[in-house]
N, C-alpha and C positions, 0 to 999 in steps of 0.2 A: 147843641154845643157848636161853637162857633168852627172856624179853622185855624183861628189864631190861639185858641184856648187848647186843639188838638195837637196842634205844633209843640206849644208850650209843655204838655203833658208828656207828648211824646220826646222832647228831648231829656228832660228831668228824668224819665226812663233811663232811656239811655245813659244818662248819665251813671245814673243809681245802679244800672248794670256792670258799665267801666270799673265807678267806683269797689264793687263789688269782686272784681273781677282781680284788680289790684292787690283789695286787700289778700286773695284766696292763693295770687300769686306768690306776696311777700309770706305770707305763714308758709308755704310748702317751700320756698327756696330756705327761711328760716330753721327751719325741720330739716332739710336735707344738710344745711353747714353745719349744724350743731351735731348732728347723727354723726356727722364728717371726723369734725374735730374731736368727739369722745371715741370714736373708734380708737382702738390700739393700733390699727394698722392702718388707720384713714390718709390719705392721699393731702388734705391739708393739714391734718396735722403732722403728717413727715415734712409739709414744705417749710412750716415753722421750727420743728424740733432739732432738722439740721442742722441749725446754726446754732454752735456753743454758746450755754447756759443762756439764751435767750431770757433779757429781765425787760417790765414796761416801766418797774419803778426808778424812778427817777431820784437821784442819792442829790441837793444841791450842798454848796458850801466845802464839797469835796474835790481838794487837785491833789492830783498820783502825778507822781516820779516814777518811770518805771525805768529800773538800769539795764542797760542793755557794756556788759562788760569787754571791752577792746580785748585787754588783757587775756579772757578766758577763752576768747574765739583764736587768738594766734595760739596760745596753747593747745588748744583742740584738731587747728590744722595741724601744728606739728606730730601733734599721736599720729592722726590720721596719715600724714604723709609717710610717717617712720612705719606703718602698718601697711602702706600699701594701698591705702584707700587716697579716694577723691579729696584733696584739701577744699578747693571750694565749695565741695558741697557739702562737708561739713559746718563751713562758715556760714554758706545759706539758712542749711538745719537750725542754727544757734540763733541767728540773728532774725530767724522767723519765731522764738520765743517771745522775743518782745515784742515784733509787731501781733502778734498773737493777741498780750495783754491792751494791746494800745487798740485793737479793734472792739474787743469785749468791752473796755470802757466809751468807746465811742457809742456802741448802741447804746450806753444806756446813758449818753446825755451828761458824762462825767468829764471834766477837763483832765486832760492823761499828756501827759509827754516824757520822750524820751529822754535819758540824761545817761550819760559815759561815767567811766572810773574818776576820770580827775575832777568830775560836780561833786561827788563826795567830800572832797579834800574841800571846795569853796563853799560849804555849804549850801542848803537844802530851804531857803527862808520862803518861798512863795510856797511850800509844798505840805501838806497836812500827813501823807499818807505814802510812803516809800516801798516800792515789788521791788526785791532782789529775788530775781528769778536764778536759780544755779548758778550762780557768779563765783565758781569753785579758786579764780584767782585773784585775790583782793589783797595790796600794801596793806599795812599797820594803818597807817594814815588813813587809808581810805575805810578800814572799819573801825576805826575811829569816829571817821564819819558820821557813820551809819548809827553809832553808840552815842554820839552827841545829837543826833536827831531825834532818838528817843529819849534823852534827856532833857529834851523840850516840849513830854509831853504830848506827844506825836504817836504815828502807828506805821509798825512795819508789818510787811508780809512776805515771809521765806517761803519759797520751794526747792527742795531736792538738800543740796548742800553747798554752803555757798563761805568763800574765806577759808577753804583749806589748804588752800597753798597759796605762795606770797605771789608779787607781780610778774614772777619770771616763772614760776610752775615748777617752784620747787616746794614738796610738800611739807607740810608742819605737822607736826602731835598735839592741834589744837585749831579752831574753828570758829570763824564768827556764829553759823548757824548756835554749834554747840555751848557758846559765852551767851545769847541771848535765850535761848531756850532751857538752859540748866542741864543737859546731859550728855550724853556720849551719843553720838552719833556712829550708825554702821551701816555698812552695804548689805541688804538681802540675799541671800543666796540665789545665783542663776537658777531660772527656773526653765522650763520648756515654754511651748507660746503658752497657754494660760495663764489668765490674768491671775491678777493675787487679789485675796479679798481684805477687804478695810470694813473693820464692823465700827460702825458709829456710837459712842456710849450716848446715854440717854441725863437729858438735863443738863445741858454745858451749853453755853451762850450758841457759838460757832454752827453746832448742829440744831439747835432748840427746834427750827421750823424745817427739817427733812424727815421723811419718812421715819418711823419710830426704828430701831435696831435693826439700821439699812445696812446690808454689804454693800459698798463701792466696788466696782471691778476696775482693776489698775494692770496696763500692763507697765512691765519691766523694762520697755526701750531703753532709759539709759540708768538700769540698774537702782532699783528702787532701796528710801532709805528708811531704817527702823531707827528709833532715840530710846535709849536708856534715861529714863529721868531721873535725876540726882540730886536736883534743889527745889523744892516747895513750889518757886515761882508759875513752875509752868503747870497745866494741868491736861493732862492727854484727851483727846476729842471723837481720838480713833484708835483702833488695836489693830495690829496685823496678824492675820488669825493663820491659822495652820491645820487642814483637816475641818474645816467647820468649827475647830472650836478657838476661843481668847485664848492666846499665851497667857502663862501665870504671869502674875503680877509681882515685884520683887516688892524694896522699901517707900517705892514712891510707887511707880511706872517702869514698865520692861516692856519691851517691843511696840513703842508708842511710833503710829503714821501720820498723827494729827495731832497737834499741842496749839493751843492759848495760855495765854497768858502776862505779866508784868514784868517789865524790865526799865530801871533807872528811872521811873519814873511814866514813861511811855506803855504800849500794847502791843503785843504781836500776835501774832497766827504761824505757824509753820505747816506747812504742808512735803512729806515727805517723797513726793513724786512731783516731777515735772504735769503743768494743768490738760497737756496737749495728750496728755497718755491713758487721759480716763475713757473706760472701754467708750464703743461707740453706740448701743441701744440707747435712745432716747431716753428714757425712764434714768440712765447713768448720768448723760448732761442734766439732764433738767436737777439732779439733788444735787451733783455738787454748785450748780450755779445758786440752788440755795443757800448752800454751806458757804459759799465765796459772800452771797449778798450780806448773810449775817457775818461774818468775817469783818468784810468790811467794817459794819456798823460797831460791829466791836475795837477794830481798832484805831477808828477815828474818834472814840470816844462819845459812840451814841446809844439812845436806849434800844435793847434788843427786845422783843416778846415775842410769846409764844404757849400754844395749849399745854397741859401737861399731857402724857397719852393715857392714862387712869383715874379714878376719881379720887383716889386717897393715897395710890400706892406708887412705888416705881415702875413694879412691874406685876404683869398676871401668870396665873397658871388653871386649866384649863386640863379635865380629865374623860376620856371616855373608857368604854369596856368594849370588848369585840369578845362574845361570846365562843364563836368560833363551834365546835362541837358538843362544849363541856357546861352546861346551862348552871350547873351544881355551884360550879367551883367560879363560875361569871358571878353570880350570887354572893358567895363569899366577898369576892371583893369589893362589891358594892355594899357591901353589909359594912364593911372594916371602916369603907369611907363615910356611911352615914354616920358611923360613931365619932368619927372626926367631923362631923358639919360641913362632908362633902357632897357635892350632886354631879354625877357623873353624867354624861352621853352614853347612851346604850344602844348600841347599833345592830340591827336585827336585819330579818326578810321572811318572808311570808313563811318558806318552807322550816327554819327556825320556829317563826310560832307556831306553827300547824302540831309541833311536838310538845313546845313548853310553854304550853297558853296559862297553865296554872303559877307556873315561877313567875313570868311575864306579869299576871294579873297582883302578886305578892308584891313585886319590886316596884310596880307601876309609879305609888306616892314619892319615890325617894330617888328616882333620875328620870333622865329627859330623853326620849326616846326617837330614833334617826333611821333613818334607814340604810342600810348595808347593802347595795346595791347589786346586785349582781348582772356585771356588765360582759354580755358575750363574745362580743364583738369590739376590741380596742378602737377600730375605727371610726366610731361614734362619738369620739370628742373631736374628730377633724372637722376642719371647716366646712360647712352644708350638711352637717348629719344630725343637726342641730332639731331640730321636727321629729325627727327617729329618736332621741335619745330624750327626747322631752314624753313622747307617747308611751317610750320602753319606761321611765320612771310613773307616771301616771298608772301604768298596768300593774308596776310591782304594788307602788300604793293602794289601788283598789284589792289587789288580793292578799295586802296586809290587814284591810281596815275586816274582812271575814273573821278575821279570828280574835283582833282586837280594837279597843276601842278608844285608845288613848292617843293624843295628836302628836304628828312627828313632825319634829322641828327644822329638822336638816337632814340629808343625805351626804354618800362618802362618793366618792370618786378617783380613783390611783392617779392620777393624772390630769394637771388643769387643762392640758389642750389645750383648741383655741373654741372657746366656750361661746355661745352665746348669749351672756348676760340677760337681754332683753328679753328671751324667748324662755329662759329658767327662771325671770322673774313669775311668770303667768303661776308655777307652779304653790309659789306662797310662801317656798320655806325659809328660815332666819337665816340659814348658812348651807355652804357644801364644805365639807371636811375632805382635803387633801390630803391623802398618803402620797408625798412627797416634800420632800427636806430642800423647799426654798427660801423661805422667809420664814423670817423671824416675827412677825407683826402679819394681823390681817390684813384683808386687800377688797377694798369696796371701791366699786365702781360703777359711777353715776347711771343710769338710763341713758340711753339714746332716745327712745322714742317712747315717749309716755304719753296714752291717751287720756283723750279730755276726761275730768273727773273722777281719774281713774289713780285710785289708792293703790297703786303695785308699788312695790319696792326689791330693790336689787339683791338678791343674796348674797352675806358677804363671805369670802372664802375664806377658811383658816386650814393653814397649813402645820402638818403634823412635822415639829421639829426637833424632837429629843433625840437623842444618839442613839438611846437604845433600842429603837426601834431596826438600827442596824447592827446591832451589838448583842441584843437582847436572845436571840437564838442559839450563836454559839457559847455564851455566858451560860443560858439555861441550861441546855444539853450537858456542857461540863459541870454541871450543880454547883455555878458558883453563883448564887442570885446576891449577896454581898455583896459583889461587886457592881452588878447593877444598879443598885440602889444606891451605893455610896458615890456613883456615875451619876444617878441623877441630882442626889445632894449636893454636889459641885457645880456638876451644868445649870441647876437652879438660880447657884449664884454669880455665875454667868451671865444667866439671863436677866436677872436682876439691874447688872451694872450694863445692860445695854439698852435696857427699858422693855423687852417686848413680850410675848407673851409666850409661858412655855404649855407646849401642848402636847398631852402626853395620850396614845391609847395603849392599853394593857389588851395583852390576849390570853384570853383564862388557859389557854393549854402552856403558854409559857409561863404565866405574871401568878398562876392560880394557884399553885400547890400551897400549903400550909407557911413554909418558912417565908414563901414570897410575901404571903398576907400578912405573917407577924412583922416582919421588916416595911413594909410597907406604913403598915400600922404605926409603926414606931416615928417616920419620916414625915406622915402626915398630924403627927401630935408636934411636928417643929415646925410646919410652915406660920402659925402664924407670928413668931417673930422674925422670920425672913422679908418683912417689908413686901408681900406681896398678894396681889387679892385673889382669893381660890373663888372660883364661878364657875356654872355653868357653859359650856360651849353656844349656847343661845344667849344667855344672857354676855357672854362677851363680843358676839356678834351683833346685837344689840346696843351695847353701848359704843362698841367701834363706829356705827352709823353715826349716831348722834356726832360723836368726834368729830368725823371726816363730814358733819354738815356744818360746823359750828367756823367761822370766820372772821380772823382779829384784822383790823388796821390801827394803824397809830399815826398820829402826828406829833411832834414837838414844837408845839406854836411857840415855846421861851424858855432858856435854861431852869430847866426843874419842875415845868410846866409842860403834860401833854395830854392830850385827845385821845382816847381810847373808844373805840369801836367794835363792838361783837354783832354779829347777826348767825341765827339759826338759820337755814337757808332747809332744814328739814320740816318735815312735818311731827314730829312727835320732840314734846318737850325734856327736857335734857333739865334730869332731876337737881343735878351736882358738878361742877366743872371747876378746873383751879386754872387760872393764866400764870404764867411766869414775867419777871416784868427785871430784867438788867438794867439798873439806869446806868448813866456815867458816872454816877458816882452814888453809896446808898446813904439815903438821907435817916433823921430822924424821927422823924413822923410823918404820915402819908396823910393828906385831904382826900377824901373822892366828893366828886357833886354829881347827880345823874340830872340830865338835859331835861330829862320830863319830870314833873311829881309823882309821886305815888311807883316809881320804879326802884325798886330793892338796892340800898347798897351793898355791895361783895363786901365781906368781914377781909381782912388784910393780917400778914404774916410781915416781921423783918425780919430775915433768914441773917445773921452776920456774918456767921462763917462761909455760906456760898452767894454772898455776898448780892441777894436778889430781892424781891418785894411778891409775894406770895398772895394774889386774887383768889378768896373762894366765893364764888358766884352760886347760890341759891335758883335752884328752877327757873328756866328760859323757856317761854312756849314757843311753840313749832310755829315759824313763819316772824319770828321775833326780831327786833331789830334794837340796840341799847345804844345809848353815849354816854360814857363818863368823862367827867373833866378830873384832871390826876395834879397835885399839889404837892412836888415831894419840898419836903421843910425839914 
């Protein structure tokens, strides 16, 4: 071999090493952002999350007016100065509202400018989409204005309360907010600092793509506002809840924080709280910036979509048993529900079966069996105890699997901590069941760090949210279980109207005696006209995955014509799925075409009353990718 032939070899090495070297570099820097960004508490994902509702979609053909009212700021120094307080910094306070909205539209690529009280009175003609953010002092004329702007067919969007008193701050018994939105408007009662919560109904354009039966956390700075709704037009978005639970509902709507809706022709959205007030955890901004995006699109008059969160129903429910001492009377109750075509969770531990291997081995066929954890040490859900609490669950499993033989799907845990996902995947199970009343909806969260070829998946959490799980003791004790039960009959439908999932565990020393079972009995012979799908705790864990993989985009390439896009971005095929599809206006018959041959068209629904186009899409396999082309006619 020459030395020119050694040269040559020898640099192609080298090269081949660089390049090598390169790629080994970009995969582990790749690995290390993404670990970054899924973290809940990652360092670039607060540097992004900081910034309110953070959007990269780009809305085009949209210009915002945002008002920014003279009027209501010399009113507001005047309180202020007659109270003693700062006037200009009040006026600052006010007038950083709008530039608030005028920033948020600027990231995201949208034309926004400010416009005073007397643009109302000259009209609004360059502008498609009107924020009257708290402009509590607005002339006749000037909502007038505002009244002729959506009588062209146009879209507003209220916050707080706005037109309650004329130009000079004298108050009225009457409200632009309240004339556009159909009800009475009222001030919440002063609370302490804690935020007030705002539960999201499920299936309403505004909310469609936020988290399923999210509480907002709101606080009260400048005294947050509830609507009585009183005319058809509007439809409530959000309840302002009290105690964890919906205020009743009167003839329409009572204690509404969020309403859409139709007026003279045009769209609005109201939002009862000023936008700068929503708490400040990440996970806060980021949904209502979703609620603002579809907001938007609703009252510019564009098409909204979105999953549904169930496969057929509005909402789920979800049952386990916690044995507890009483194996006899745990039995019963699982007995009651298999007569109703129930399969509960049955949550055990090893020193449990060591006693009742034989009940255990009875009940095996007719629930799904989890482990009961018995955790010694609360500090094992803190951060870095993550290794110890993953070996302490592995130990109780190995001296569960001694006595029996049946696979367990999930574990409990009092408290989510701050969990290590990645590190409690290893273990396999569908879910971890939370004894604690935070959500409404389960909560699945992506891997950070998944090795090559490696089939792990995330367990997903369901948290225990019925009332009587904190009710349920002194109710028992007093022998009044009627009331429990007719407590959960209503919370049901509660849950219902906010879409999520209700999840109930029974404890046979309270839940078990005879009359609990016969009333019991009796509650579970009515769910199935309650619109809602009774599952397994596995299988709703289960199908939440698939949910939370499944991915819509849309485009509107031509009035009445759009581009729909789904991708499974999971591995396991997703049997049953419905999309919701708002247009701007509902047509009479729908086209679908799919982009490829031989790819399934979704069967379609025209809902007329909620006024939407209903996709049911037939099995998607895992790693799937679809396009349909959409013709409404």
């Amino acid at each position: 071999m020459d030395v020119r032939t050694r040269k040559v070899r020898v640099t192609f090495l080298y090269l081949f090493l660089i390049g090598m070297l390169i790629i080994a570099a970009s995969l582990v820097a790749h690995r290390l952002v993404s670990q970054e960004m899924l973290r809940q508490d990652g360092s670039l994902r607060g540097m992004f999350e900081w910034l309110p509702f953070v959007s990269s979609r780009r809305v085009p053909g949209v210009r915002v007016a945002i008002l920014r009212s003279e009027q209501t700021a010399r009113f507001l120094v005047g309180m202020a100065v007659a109270e003693d307080r700062d006037g200009e910094e009040t006026r600052i306070a006010y007038q950083s509202i709008a530039d608030f909205w005028q920033s948020y539209f600027r990231r995201r690529q949208i034309e926004a400018e400010i416009i005073s009280d007397h643009d109302l009175e000259i009209g609004l003609n360059r502008f498609n989409l009107l924020i009257v953010p708290m402009a509590h002092c607005l002339s006749e004329s000037q909502i007038q204005g505002v009244k002729d702007f959506l009588s062209q067919r146009r879209g507003v969007i209220l916050t707080h309360i706005s037109g309650n008193r004329d130009a000079d701050g004298v108050e009225r018994d009457w409200s632009l907010t309240g004339d556009v939105v159909g009800g009475t408007p009222y001030f919440l009662p002063l609370r302490d600092d804690r935020p007030q919560r705002l539960q999201l109904l499920a299936e309403i354009p505004i909310t469609l793509n936020a988290p399923t039966a999210f509480e907002l956390m709101v606080h009260g700075y400048n005294q947050l506002i509830g609507m009585n709704l009183r005319e058809s037009r509007g439809h409530a978005a959000g309840l302002w809840a009290d105690g964890g639970r919906v205020l009743p509902g009167g003839p329409f709507e009572e204690h509404a924080g969020m309403v859409q809706g139709y007026y003279l022709g045009g769209r609005f959205a109201w939002f009862g709280f000023d936008a700068q007030s929503v708490d400040s955890p990440s996970e806060m901004w980021q949904t209502f910036g979703t609620v603002m995006d579809d907001a938007i699109d609703w009252a510019t008059h564009r098409t909204v979509i979105g999953k549904a969160p169930w496969p057929e129903h509005r909402a789920a429910v979800t049952f386990a048993i916690d044995p507890r001492q009483d194996f006899v009377r745990a039995a019963e109750l699982q007995r009651a529900m298999t007569r109703r075509g129930v399969r509960p969770g049955f949550f055990v531990n090893a020193r449990q079966a060591a006693i009742n291997r034989m009940i255990l081995a009875e009940i095996a066929p007719y629930v799904e069996f989890a482990l009961q954890l018995d955790l010694p040490n609360p500090e094992l859900l803190e951060s870095g105890q993550s290794r110890n609490l993953e070996a302490l669950i592995r130990t109780q499993v190995n001296e569960l699997n001694e006595y029996m033989d049946a696979p367990f799907v999930g574990f409990s845990l009092p408290e989510a901590g701050r969990l290590d996902i990645d590190r409690l995947a290893r273990l396999g199970f569908e879910y971890i069941w939370i004894d604690e009343e935070r959500r409404l909806s389960p909560k699945y969260s992506h891997l950070t760090m998944q090795p090559l070829f490696s089939r792990r998946r995330a367990p997903v959490l369901i948290y225990e949210n019925w009332l009587g799980r904190r009710e349920g003791r002194d109710d028992a004790e007093a022998g009044r279980p009627e009331q429990v039960v007719e407590a959960m009959r209503s919370e049901l439908r509660r849950k219902v109207r906010l879409g999520g999932v209700y999840t109930i565990k029974l404890r046979s020393d309270r839940h078990g005696s005879p009359t609990y079972v016969s009333l019991l009995d009796r509650w579970l012979s009515e769910l199935p006209r309650e619109q809602v799908w009774v599952a397994a705790p596995g299988e709703i864990a289960s199908w939440w995955r698939m949910h939370e993989n499944l991915k819509l985009d849309m485009l509107e390439t031509a009035p009445g014509r759009m581009t729909l896009k789904i991708s499974n971005e999971g591995r396991d095929a997703v049997p049953r799925f419905r999309v919701f599809i708002y247009p701007s206006r509902l047509p009479d018959n729908v086209v679908i075409r799919a982009e490829r041959i031989y790819v399934p068209i979704p069967d379609y629904r025209l809902e007329r009353e909620l006024e939407r186009v209903e996709l049911v899409v037939e099995r998607m396999g895992g790693r799937e990718n679809r396009t349909y082309y959409i013709d409404f006619e």
